[in-house]
Biotite code that builds the C-alpha atoms (Angstrom):
import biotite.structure as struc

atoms = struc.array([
    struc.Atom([0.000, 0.000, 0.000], chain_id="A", res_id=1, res_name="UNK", atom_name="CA", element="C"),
    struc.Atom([2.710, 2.132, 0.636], chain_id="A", res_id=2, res_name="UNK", atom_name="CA", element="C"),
    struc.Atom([4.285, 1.715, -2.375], chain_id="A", res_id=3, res_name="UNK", atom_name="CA", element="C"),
    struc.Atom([1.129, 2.663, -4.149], chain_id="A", res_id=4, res_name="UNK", atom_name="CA", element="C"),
    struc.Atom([1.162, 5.636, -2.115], chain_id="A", res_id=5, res_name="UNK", atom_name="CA", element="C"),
    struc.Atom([4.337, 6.990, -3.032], chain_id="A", res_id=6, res_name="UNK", atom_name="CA", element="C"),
    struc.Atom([4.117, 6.530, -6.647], chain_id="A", res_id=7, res_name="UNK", atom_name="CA", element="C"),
    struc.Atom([0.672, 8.779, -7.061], chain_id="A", res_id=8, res_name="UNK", atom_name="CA", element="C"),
    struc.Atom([2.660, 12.083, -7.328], chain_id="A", res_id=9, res_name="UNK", atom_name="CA", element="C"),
    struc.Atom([4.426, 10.469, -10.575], chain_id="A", res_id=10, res_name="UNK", atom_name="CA", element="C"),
    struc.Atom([1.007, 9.952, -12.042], chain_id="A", res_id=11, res_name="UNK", atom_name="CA", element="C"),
    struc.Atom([-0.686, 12.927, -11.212], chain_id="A", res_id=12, res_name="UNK", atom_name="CA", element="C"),
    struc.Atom([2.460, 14.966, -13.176], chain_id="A", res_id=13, res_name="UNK", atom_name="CA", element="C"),
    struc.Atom([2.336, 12.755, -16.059], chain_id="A", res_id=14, res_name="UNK", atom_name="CA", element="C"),
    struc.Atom([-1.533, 13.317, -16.316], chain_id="A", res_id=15, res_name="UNK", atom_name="CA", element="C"),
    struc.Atom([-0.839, 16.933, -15.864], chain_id="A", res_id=16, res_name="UNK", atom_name="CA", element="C"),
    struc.Atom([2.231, 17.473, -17.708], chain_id="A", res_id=17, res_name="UNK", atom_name="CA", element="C"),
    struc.Atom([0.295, 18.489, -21.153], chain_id="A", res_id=18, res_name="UNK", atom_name="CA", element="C"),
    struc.Atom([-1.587, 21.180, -19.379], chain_id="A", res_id=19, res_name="UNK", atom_name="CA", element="C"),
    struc.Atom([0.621, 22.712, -16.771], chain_id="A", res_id=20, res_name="UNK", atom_name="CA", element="C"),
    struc.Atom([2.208, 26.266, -18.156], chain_id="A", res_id=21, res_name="UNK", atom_name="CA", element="C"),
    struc.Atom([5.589, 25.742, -19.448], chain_id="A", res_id=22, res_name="UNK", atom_name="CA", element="C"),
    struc.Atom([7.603, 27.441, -16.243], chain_id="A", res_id=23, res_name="UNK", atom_name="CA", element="C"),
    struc.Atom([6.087, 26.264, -13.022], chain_id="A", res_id=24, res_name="UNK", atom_name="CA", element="C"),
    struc.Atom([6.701, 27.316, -9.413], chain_id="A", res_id=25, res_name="UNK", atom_name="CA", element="C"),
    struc.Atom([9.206, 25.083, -7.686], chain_id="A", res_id=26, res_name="UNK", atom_name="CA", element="C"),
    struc.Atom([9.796, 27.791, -4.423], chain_id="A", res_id=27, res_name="UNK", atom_name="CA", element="C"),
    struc.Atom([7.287, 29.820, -2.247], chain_id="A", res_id=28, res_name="UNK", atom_name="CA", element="C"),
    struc.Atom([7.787, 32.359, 0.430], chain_id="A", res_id=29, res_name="UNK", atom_name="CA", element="C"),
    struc.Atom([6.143, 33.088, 3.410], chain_id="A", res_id=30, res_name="UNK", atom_name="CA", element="C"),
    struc.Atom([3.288, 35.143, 1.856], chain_id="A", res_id=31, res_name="UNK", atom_name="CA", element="C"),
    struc.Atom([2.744, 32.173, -0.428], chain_id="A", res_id=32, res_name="UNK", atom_name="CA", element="C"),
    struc.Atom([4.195, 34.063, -3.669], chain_id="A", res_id=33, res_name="UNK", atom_name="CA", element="C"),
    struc.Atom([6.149, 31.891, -6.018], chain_id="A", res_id=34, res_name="UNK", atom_name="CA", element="C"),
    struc.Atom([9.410, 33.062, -6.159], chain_id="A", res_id=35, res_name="UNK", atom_name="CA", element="C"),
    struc.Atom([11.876, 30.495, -8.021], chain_id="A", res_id=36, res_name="UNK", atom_name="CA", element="C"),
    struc.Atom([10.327, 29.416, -11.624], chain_id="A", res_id=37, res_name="UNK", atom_name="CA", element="C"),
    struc.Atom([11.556, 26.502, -13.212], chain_id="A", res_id=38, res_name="UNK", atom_name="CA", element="C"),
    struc.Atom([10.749, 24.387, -16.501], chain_id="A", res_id=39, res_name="UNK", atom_name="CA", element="C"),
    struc.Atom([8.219, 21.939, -15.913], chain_id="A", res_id=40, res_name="UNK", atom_name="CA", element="C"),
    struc.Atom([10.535, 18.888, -17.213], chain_id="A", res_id=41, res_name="UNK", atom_name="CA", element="C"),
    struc.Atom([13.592, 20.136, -14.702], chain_id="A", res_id=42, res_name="UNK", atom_name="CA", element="C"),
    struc.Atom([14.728, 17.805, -13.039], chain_id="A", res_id=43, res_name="UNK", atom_name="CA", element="C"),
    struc.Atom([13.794, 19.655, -9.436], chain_id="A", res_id=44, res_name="UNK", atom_name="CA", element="C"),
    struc.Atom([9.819, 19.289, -10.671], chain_id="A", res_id=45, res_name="UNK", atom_name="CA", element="C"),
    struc.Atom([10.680, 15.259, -10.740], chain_id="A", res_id=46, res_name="UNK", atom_name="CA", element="C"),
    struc.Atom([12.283, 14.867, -7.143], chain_id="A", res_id=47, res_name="UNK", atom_name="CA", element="C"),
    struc.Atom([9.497, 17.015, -6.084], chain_id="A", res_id=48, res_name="UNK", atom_name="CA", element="C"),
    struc.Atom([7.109, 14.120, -7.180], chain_id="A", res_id=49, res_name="UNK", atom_name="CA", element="C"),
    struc.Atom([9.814, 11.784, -5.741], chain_id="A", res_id=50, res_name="UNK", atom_name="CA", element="C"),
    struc.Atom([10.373, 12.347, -2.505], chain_id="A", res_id=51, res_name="UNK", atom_name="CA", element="C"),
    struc.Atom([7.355, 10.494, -1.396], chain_id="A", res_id=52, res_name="UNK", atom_name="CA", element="C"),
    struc.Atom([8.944, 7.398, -3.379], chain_id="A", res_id=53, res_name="UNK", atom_name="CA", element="C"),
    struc.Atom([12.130, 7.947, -1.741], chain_id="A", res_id=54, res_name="UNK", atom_name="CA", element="C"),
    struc.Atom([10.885, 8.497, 2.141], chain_id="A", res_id=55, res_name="UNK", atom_name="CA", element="C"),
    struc.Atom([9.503, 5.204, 1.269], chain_id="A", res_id=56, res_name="UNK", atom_name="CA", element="C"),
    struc.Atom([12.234, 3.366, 0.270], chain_id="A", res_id=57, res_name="UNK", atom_name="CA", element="C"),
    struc.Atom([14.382, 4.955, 3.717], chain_id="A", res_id=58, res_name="UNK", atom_name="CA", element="C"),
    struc.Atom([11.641, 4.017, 5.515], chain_id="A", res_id=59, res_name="UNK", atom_name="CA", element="C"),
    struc.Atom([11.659, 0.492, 3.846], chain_id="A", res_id=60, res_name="UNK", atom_name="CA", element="C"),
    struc.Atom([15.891, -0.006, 4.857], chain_id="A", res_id=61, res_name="UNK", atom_name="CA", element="C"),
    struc.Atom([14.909, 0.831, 8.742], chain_id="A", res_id=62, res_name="UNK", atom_name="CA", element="C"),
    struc.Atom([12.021, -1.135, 9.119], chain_id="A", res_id=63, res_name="UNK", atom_name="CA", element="C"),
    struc.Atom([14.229, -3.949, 10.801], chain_id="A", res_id=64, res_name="UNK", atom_name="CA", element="C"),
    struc.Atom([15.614, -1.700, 12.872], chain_id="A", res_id=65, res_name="UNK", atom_name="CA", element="C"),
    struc.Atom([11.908, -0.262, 13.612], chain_id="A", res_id=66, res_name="UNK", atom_name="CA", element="C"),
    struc.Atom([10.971, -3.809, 14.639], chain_id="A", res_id=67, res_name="UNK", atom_name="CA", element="C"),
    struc.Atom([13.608, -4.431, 16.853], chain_id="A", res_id=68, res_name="UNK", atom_name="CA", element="C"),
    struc.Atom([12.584, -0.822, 19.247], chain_id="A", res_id=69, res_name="UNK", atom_name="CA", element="C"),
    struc.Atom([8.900, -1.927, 18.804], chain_id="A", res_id=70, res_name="UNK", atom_name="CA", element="C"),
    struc.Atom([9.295, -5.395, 20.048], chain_id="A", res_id=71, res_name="UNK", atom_name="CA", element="C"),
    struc.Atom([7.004, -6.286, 23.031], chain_id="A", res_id=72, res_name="UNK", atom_name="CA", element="C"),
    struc.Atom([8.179, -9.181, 25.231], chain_id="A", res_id=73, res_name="UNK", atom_name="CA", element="C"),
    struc.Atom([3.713, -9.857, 24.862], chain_id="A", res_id=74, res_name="UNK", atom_name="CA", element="C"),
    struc.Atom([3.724, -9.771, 21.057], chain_id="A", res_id=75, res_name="UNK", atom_name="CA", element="C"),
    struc.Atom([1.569, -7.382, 20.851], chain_id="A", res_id=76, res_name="UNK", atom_name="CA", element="C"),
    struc.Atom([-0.063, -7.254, 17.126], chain_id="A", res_id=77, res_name="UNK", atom_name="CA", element="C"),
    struc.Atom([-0.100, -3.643, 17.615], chain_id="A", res_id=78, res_name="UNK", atom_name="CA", element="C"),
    struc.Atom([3.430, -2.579, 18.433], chain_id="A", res_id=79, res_name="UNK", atom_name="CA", element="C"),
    struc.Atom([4.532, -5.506, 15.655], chain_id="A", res_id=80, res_name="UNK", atom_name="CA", element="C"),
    struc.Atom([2.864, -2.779, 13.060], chain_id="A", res_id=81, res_name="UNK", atom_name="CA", element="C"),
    struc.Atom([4.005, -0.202, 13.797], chain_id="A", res_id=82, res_name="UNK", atom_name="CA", element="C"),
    struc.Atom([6.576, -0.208, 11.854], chain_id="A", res_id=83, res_name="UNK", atom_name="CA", element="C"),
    struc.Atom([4.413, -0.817, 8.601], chain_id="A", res_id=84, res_name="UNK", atom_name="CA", element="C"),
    struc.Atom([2.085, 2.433, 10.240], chain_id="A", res_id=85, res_name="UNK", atom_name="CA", element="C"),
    struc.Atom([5.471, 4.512, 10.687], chain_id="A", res_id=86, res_name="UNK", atom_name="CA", element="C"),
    struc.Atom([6.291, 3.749, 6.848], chain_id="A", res_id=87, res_name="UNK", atom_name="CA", element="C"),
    struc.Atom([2.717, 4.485, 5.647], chain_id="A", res_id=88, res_name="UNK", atom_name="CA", element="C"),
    struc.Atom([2.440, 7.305, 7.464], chain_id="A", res_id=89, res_name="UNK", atom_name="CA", element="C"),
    struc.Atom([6.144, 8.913, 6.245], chain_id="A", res_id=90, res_name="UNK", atom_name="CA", element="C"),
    struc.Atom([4.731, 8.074, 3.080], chain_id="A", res_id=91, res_name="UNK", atom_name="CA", element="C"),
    struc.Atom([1.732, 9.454, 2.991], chain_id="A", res_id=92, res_name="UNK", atom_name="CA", element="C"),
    struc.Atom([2.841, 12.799, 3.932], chain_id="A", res_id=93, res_name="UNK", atom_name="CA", element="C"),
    struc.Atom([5.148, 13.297, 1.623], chain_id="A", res_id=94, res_name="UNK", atom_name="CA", element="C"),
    struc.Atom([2.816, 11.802, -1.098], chain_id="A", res_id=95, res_name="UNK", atom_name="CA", element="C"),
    struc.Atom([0.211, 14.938, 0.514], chain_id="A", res_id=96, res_name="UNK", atom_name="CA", element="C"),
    struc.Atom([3.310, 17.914, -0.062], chain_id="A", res_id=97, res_name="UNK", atom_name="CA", element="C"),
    struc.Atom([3.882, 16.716, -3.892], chain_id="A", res_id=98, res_name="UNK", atom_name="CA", element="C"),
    struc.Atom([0.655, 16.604, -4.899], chain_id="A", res_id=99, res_name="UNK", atom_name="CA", element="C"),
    struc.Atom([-0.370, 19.881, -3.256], chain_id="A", res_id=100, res_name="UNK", atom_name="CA", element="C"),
    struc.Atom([2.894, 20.964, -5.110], chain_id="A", res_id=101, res_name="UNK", atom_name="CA", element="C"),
    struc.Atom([1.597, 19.787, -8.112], chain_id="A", res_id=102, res_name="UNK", atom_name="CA", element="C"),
    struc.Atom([-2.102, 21.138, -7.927], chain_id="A", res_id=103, res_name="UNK", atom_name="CA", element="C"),
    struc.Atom([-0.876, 24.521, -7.321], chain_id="A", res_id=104, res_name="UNK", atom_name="CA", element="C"),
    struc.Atom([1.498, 24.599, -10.318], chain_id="A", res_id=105, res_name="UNK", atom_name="CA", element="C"),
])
C-alpha cells in the first residue's frame, strides 16, 4: 500500500504534464508568492514528485531496525505494526506535499 502511495505524485504529473504552463513554481515564500520558476521537465519538478517514493524506500531499509525498538516481550499485534504504520504514514505525507505541489502549479 505504501508503495502505491508513493508513486501517485508520478502519475498525477504525467496526467498533468500536457496542461501545466511551461515554467512552473518550484519555491514559495512566506506570503505564499512563487518566487523560483523553473521548466516543468527540470529535473527539481521530478524529485518534487519523488520524494514520497524515496521516504519510502528509507523508511523500507529501517524497518528492521523499527521492529527491533517496537518489540514487546507480549507480542503485541499492535506494536509488531508499527513499523508498517510509521512507513505508511512517512509516506503518505510526503505523497500529501507533492501533490499539493503539483495542484498549485
Amino acid at each position: 500500500m505504501s508503495f502505491l502511495l508513493s508513486i501517485v505524485p508520478f502519475s498525477i504529473y504525467l496526467f498533468i504534464y500536457p496542461t501545466m504552463p511551461r515554467n512552473t513554481a518550484i519555491h514559495y515564500n512566506f506570503n505564499d508568492v512563487a518566487d523560483r520558476f523553473v521548466d516543468k521537465s527540470s529535473p527539481e519538478v521530478w524529485l518534487l514528485c519523488a520524494l514520497s517514493f524515496i521516504a519510502f524506500v528509507i523508511t523500507l531499509f529501517l524497518q528492521p531496525f523499527l521492529s527491533r525498538q517496537f518489540k514487546s516481550e507480549e507480542g503485541s499485534a499492535i506494536m509488531e505494526s508499527l513499523p508498517g504504520l510509521f512507513t505508511l504514514l512517512i509516506t503518505l505525507v510526503f505523497s500529501i506535499l507533492g501533490i499539493c505541489y503539483l495542484l498549485k502549479a
